[in-house]
C-alpha positions as CSV (number, residue, x, y, z in Angstrom):
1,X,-10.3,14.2,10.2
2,X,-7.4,16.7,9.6
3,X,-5.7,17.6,7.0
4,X,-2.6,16.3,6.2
5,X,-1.1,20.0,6.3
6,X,-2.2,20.3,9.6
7,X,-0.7,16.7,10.6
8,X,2.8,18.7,8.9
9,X,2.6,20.9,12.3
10,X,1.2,18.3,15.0
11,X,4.7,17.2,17.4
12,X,5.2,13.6,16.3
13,X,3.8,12.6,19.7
14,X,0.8,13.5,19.3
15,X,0.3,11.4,16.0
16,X,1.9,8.6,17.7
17,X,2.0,8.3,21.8
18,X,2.4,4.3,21.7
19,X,6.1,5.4,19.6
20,X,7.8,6.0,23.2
21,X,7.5,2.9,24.4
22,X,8.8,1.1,20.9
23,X,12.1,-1.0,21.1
24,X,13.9,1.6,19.5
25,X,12.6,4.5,22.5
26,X,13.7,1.9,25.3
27,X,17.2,0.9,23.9
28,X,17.5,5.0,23.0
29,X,16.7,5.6,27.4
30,X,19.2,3.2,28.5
31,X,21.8,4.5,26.1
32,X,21.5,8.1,27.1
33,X,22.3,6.9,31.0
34,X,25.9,5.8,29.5
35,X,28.9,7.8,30.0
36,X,31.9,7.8,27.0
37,X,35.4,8.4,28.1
38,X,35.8,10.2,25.5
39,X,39.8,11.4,26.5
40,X,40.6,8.2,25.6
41,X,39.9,8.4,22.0
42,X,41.8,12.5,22.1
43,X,44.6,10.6,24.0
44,X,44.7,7.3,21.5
45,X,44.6,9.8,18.8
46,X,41.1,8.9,17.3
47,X,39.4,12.2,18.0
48,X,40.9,15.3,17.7
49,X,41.7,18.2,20.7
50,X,38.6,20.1,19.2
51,X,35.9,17.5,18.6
52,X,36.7,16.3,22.0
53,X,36.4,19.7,24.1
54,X,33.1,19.8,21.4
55,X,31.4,16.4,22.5
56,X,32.1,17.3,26.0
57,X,30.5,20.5,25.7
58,X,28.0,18.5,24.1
59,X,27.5,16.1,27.2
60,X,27.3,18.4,29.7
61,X,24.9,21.5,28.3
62,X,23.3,20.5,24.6
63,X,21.0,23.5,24.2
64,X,23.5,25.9,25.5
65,X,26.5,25.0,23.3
66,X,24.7,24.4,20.2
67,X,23.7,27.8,20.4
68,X,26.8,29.1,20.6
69,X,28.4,26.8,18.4
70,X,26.5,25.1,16.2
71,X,28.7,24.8,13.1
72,X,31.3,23.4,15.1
73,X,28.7,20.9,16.8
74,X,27.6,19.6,13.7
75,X,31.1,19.2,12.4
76,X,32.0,17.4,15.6
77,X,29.0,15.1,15.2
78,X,29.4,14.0,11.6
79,X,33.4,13.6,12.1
80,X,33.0,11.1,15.5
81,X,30.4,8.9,13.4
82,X,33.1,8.6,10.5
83,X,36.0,8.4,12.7
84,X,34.9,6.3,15.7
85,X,34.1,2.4,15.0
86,X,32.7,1.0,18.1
87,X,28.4,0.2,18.4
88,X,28.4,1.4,21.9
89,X,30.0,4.9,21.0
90,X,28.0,5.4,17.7
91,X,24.8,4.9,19.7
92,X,25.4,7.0,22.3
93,X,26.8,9.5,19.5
94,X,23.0,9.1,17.6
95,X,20.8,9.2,20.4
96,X,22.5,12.6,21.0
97,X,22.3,13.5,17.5
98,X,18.2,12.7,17.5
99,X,17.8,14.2,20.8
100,X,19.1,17.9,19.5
101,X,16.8,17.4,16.6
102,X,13.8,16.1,18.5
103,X,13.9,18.9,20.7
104,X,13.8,21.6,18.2
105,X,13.4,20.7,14.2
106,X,14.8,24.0,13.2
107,X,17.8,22.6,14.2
108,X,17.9,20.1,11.2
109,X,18.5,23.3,9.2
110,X,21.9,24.0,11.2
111,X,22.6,20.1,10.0
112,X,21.9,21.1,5.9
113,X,23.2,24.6,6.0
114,X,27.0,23.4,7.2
115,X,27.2,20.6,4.7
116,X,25.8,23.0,1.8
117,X,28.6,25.0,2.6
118,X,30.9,22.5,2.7
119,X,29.8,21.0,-0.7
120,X,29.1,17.9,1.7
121,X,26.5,15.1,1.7
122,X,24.2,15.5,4.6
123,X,22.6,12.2,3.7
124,X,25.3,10.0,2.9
125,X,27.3,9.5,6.9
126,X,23.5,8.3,8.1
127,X,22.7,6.1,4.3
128,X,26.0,4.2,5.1
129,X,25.2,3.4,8.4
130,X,21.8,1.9,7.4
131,X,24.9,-0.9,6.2
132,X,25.7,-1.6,10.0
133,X,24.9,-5.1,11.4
134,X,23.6,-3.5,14.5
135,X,19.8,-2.7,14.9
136,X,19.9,-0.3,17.2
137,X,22.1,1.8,14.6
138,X,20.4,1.3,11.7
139,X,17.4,1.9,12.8
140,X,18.1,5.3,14.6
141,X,20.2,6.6,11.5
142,X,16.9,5.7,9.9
143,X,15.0,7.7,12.1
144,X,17.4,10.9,11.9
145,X,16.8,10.5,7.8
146,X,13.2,11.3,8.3
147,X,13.8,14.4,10.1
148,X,16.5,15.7,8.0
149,X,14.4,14.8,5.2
150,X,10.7,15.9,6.1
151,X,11.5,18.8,9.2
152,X,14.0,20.6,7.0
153,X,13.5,23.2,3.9
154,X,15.8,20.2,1.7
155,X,14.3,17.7,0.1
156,X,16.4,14.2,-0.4
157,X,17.6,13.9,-3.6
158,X,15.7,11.6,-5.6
159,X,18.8,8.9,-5.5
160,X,18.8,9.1,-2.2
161,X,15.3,9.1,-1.4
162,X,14.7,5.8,-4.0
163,X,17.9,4.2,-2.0
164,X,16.1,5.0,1.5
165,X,12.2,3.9,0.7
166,X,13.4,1.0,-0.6
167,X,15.3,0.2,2.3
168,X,12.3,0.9,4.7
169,X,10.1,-1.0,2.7
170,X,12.1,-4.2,2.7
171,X,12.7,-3.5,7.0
172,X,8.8,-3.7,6.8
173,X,8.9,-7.4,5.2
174,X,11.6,-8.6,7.7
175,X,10.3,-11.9,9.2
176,X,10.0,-10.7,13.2
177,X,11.2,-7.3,13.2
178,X,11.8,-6.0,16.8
179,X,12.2,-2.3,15.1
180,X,9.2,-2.7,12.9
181,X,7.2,0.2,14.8
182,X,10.1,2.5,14.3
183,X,10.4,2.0,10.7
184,X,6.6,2.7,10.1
185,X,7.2,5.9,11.7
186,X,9.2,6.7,9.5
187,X,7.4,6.3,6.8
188,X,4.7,7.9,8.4
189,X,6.7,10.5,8.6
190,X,8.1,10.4,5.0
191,X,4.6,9.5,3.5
192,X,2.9,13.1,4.9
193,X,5.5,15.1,2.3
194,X,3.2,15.0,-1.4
195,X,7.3,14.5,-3.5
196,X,8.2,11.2,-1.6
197,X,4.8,9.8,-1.9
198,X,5.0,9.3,-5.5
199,X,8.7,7.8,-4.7
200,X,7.1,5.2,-2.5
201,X,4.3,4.4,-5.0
202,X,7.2,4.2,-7.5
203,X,9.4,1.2,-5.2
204,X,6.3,-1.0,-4.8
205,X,5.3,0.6,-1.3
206,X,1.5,0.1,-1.4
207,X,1.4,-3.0,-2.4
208,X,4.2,-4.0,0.7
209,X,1.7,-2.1,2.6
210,X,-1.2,-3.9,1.5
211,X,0.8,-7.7,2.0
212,X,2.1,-7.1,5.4
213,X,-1.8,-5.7,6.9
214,X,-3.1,-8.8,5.3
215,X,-1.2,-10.6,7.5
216,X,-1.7,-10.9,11.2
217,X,0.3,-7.9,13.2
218,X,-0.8,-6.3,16.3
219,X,-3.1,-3.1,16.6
220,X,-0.5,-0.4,16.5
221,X,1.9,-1.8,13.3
222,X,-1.7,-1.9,12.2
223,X,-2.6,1.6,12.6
224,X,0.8,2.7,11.6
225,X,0.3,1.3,7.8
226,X,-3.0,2.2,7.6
227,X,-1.9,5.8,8.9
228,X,0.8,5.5,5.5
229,X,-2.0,4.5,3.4
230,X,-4.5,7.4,4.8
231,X,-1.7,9.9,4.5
232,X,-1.1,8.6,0.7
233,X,-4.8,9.2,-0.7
234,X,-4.8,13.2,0.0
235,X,-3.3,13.0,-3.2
236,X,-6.3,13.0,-5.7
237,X,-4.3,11.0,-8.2
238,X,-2.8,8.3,-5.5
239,X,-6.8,8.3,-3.8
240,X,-7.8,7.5,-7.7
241,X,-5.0,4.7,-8.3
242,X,-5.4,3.2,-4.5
243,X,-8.2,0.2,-5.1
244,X,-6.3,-1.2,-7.8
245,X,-3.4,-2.8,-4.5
246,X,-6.9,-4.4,-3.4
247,X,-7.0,-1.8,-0.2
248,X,-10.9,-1.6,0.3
249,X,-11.3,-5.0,1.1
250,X,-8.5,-5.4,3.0
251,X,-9.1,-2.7,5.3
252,X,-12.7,-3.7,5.4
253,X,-11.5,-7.0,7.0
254,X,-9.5,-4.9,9.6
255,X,-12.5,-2.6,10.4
256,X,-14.7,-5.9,10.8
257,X,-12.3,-7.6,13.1
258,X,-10.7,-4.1,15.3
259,X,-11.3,-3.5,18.6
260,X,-8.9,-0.3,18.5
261,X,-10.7,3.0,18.5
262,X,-7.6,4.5,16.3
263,X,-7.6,1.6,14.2
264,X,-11.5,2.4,13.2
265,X,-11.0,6.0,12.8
266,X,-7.9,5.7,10.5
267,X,-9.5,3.2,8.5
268,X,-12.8,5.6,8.3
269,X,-10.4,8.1,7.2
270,X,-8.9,6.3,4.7
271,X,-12.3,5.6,2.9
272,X,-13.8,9.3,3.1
273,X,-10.4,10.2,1.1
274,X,-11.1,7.3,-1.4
275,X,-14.7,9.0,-1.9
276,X,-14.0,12.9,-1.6
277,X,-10.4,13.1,-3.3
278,X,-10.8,11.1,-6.8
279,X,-11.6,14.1,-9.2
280,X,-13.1,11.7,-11.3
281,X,-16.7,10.8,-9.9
282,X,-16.9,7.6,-11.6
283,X,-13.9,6.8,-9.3
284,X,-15.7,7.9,-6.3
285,X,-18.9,5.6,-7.2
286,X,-16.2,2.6,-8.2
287,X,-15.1,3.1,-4.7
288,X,-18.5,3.6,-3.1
289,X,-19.9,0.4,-4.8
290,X,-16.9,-1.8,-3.7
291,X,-17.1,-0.9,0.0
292,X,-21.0,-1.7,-0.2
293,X,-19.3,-5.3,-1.8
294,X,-17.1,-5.3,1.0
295,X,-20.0,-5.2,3.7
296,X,-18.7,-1.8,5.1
297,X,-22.4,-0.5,5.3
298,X,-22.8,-3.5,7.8
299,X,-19.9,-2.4,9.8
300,X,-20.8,1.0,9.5
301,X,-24.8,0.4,10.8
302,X,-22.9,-1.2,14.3
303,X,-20.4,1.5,14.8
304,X,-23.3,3.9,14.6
305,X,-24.7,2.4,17.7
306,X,-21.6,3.0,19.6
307,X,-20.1,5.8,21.6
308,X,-16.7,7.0,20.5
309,X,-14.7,9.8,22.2
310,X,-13.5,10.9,19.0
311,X,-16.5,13.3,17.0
312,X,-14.5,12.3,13.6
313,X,-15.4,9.3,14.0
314,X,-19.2,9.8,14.3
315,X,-18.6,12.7,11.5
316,X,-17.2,10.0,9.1
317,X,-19.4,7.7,9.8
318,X,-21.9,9.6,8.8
319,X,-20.8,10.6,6.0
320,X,-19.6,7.3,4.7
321,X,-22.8,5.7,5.1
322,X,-24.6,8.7,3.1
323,X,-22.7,8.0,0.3
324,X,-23.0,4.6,0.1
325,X,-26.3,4.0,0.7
326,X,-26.8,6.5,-2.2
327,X,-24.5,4.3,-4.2
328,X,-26.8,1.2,-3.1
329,X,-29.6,2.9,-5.0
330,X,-27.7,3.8,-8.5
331,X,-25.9,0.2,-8.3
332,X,-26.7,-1.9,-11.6
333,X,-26.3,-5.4,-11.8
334,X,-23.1,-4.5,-14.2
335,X,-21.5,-2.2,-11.7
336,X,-22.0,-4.8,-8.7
337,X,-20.8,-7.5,-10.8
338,X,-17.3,-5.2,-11.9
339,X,-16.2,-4.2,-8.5
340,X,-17.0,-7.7,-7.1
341,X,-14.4,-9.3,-9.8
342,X,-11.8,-6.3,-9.1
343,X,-12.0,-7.0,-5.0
344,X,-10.8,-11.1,-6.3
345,X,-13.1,-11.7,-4.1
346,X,-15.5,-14.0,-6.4
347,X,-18.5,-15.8,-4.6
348,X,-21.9,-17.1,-5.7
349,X,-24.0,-14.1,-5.6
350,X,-27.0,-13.8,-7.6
351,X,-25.8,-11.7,-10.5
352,X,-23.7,-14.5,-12.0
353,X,-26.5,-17.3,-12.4
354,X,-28.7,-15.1,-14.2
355,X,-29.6,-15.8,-18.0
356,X,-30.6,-12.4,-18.0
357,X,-27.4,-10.9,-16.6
358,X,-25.3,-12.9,-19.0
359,X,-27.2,-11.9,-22.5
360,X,-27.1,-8.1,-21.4
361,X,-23.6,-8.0,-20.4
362,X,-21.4,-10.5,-21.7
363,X,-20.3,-8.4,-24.2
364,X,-19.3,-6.1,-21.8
365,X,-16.5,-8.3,-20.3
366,X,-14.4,-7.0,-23.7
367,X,-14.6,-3.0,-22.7
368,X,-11.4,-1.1,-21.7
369,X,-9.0,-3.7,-23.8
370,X,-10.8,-6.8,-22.1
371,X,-10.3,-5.7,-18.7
372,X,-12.7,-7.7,-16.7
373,X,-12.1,-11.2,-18.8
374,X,-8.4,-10.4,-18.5
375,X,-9.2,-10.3,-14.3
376,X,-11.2,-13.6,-14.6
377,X,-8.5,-15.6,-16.3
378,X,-6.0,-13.8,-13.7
379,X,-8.2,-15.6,-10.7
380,X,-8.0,-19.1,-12.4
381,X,-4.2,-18.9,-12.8
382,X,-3.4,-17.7,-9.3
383,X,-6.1,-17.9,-6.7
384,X,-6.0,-20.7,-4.8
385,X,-9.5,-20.8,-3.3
386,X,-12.0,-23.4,-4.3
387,X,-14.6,-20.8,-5.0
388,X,-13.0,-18.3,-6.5
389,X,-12.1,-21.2,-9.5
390,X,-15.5,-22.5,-9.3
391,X,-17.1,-19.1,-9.6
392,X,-14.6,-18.1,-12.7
393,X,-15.2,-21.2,-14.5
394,X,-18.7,-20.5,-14.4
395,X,-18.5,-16.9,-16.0
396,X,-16.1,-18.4,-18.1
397,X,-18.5,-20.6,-19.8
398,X,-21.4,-17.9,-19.7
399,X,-19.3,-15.3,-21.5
400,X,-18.2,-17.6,-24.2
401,X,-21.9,-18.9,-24.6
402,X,-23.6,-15.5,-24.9
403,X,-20.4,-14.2,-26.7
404,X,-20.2,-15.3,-30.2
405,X,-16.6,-14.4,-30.7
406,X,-16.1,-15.4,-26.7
407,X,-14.5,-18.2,-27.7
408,X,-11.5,-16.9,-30.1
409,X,-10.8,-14.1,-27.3
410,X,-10.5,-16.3,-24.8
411,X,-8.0,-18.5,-26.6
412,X,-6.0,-15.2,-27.4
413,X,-6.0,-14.5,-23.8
414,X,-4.8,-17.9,-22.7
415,X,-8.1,-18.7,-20.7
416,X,-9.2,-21.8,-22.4
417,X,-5.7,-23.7,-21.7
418,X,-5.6,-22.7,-17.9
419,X,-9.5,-23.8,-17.9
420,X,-8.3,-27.8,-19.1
421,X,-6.2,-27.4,-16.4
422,X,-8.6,-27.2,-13.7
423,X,-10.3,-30.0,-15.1
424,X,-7.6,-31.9,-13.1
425,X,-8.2,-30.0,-10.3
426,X,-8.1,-31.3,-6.2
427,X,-11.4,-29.8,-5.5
428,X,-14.9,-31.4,-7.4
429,X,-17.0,-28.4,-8.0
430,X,-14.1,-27.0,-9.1
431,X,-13.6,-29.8,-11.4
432,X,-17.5,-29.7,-12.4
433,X,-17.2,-26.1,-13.3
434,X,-14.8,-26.6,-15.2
435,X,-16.0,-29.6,-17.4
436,X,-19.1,-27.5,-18.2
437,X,-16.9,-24.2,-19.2
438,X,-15.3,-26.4,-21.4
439,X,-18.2,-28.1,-22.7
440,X,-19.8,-24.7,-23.4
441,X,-16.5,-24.0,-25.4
442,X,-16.7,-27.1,-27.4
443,X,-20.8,-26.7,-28.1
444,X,-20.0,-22.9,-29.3
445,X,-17.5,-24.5,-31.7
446,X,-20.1,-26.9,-33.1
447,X,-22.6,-24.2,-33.6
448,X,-20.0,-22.5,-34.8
449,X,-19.2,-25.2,-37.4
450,X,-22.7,-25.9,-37.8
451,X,-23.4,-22.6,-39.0
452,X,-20.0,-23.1,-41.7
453,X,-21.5,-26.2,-43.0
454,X,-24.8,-24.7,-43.7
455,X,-23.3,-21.7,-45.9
456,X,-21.6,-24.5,-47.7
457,X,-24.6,-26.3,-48.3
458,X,-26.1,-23.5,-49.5
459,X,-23.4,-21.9,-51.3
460,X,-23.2,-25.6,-52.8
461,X,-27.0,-25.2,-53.6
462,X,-27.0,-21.9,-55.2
463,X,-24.2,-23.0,-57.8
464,X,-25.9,-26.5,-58.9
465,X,-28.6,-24.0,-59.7
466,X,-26.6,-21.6,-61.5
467,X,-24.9,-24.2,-63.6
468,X,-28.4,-26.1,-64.1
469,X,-29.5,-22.9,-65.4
470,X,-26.7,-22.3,-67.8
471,X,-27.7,-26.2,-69.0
């Protein structure tokens, strides 16, 4: 796979060929068949004698004009979208606006340097118009943000940039979204550029990523958000941070269930960065051991078998399944047990009904501040999955029986309340697992008070004989 620097150079096509037949693309061709009379609006005073020999310069020789002029093009340009209200007019006035940029990104420079000069806001006529009820607008003043912000040698002021992730990120969550294509480009886009990923991390974007590809979208929205999440972990520290939004198992699901060629080789992609970027290699095994949890050496054993047009994918193949069988071999029973409660994806594998498991490790349910009990009781307040309870009731009960001071931590923690809980629960074996969690509670607290009542005794005992003695 590439490096993202390279990606920087690649012609946006070529990352994304499916992107010219998106809504946006097909409104954007019928638009640029239109014709504006545009000496009405010089004649009904709305534009002036120069912006309106300008735009029709414009309509008749782009390329040539803008040469020529392009100070004066630009001015034109930004004074017709703030001085002309009508849709149909400010779409034709984008398209041509994205058009001169498409064709040659220097040209976003021409855009930056004439408002620098001018002490003017490049960004603010195209952030208002993300305001506009109509689609098509929004979403091509959206698209013209990118490129002024990722094609040009200015970078969007942090204000700005927070203002415009966020607004992309809450396009992606809109229920039905004919656009929906057009605003993961431009995240895709954004995404490639190492200052706005942190930005994006910063507005909740990974975990709006993660949501919306847990939910069913078709194969290239799919690709598109896995391409933001690939682009996202070539930075070592965001690759470090990434399973924590849950990612491996999600995209493990994906690569299970894909039938798309670019859909598998992002995806591949996405773990070889989750491997090779951490600096940290107990991150790298982490991530290792919960793709092995995930099945992805299953997945990876039938991909081997087929033929794909693209050598990356047979180069990261590979190389995935080198590492992880590797991983396989240095896996304690500990380390599976970890990564299987940090997926949230709890089932009855072996490692939780062994005695033996349970005496060696329980303790170890209290390192980093608790981290792994804190995750269980996490699963009993939230999931809603019959086995997931079940399961965490169960390791519940075993940590507080091998722990001796299980029981106060949980309590601390709030476990044991959300346990009684479950003893009302819908589900029986979620019910039954939760009766003997609590029982194991209770019976700790009678050793426990056992153990009290024989100090008394004793104490009791040794001062009788003092006091005979004394006699």
């Amino acid at each position: 796979m590439s490096d993202v620097a390279d990606l920087m150079k690649m012609p946006e096509e070529s990352i994304d060929m499916i992107a010219a037949t998106s809504v946006l693309q097909q409104q954007a061709a019928d638009i640029r068949t239109k014709t504006i009379n545009w000496a009405s609006y010089m004649q009904s005073q709305m534009i002036s004698q120069e912006d309106y020999q300008c735009i029709s310069a414009l309509d008749n020789s782009k390329a040539a004009y803008l040469q020529s002029n392009p100070a004066q093009a630009v001015k034109t340009l930004l004074n017709l979208l703030s001085h002309v209200s009508k849709d149909s007019t400010i779409q034709y006035i984008m398209v041509m606006i994205d058009d001169l940029l498409q064709e040659d990104r220097s040209r976003v420079d021409i855009f930056h340097e004439y408002c620098a000069k001018r002490k003017e806001c490049v960004w603010g006529p195209f952030l208002n118009l993300l305001n506009r009820q109509d689609g098509f607008i929004v979403n091509m003043s959206s698209r013209i943000l990118a490129k002024l912000a990722c094609w040009g040698h200015e970078m969007m002021p942090k204000s700005d940039l927070n203002f415009y992730l966020q607004f992309l990120k809450d396009q992606l969550t809109v229920q039905s979204n004919e656009y929906i294509q057009s605003v993961a480009r431009c995240l895709q886009m954004m995404l490639r550029i190492d200052e706005y990923r942190f930005a994006f991390v910063g507005v909740d974007g990974i975990s709006t990523l993660v949501r919306i590809l847990s939910s069913r979208v078709n194969f290239q929205v799919q690709y598109q958000l896995v391409f933001c999440l690939w682009v996202l972990t070539f930075n070592p520290l965001l690759a470090t941070k990434m399973n924590k939004f849950t990612v491996i198992p999600i995209l493990a699901d994906i690569l299970n269930d894909c039938a798309k060629e670019k859909v598998t080789r992002i995806i591949l992609g996405v773990f070889r960065n989750l491997i090779e970027k951490p600096t940290d290699a107990q991150v790298a095994k982490e991530h290792c051991i919960a793709m092995v949890q995930c099945k992805v050496l299953k997945q990876l054993s039938i991909l081997e078998q087929r033929r794909f047009d693209d050598e990356d994918i047979s180069a990261d193949v590979e190389f995935l399944t080198e590492k992880l069988q590797n991983s396989v071999q240095d896996l304690s029973s500990f380390d599976e047990y970890a990564t299987e409660l940090r997926s949230a994806r709890l089932e009855w594998s072996p490692v939780h009904k062994s005695a033996k498991f349970w005496r060696e490790n329980a303790q170890r349910l209290n390192e980093k501040n608790y981290e792994l009990l804190r995750i269980l009781v996490h699963l009993l307040e939230t999931s809603k999955d019959p086995i997931i309870l079940s399961v965490a009731c169960y390791d519940i009960g075993e940590y507080v029986r091998h722990y001796p001071r299980g029981k106060h931590v949980l309590e601390q923690l709030g476990g044991k309340q959300i346990v009684m809980q479950l003893l009302g629960h819908e589900d029986p074996n979620v019910r039954y697992e939760a009766l003997l969690a609590v029982q194991k509670l209770m019976v700790h607290n009678w050793e426990y008070l056992g153990k009290q009542l024989e100090k008394e005794n004793e104490t009791q005992k040794q001062g009788s004989a003092a006091i005979s003695g004394k006699a």
